[in-house]
C-alpha positions, 0 to 999 in steps of 0.5 A: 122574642122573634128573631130580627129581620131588619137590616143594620150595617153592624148585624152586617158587619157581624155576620161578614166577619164571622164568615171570614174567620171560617163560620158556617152561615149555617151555625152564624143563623143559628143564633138567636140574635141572627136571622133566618135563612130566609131573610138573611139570603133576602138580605143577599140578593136585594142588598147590593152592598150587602152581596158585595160585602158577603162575597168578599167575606166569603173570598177572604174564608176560601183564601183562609182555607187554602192557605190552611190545607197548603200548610197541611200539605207541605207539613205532612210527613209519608206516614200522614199523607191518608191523614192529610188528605182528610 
């Protein structure tokens, strides 16, 4: 069985939320039922809803991750300030 390459809003929907949640696009592809690279940023750059729903996922990853080493950062003590750079 090949991998898909026909559009659906839930494949969509998916891959989106995966991303928001801090998923790499590269371990999302990974999976069987995913797409290729290819196709997947085909998907981005023809479908217009597709690119804007991707970028506010990608927006939503970027605040998450912020938010995240902010709190590393306040909650470091002098001993863990190496580790926290990390």
């Amino acid at each position: 069985m090949g991998r898909p390459s026909k559009f659906t809003d839930e494949l969509a929907s998916e891959i989106c939320s995966r991303i928001a949640a801090g998923e790499s696009v590269r371990s999302i592809l990974a999976d069987d039922h995913m797409p290729d690279r290819r196709t997947f940023y085909n998907w981005v750059t023809t479908n217009n809803e597709f690119f804007h729903q991707y970028a506010q996922a990608r927006q939503v990853a970027a605040d998450v991750a912020f938010d995240e080493m902010q709190e590393i950062a306040d909650e470091a003590e002098p001993q863990d300030v190496q580790v926290a750079k990390l």
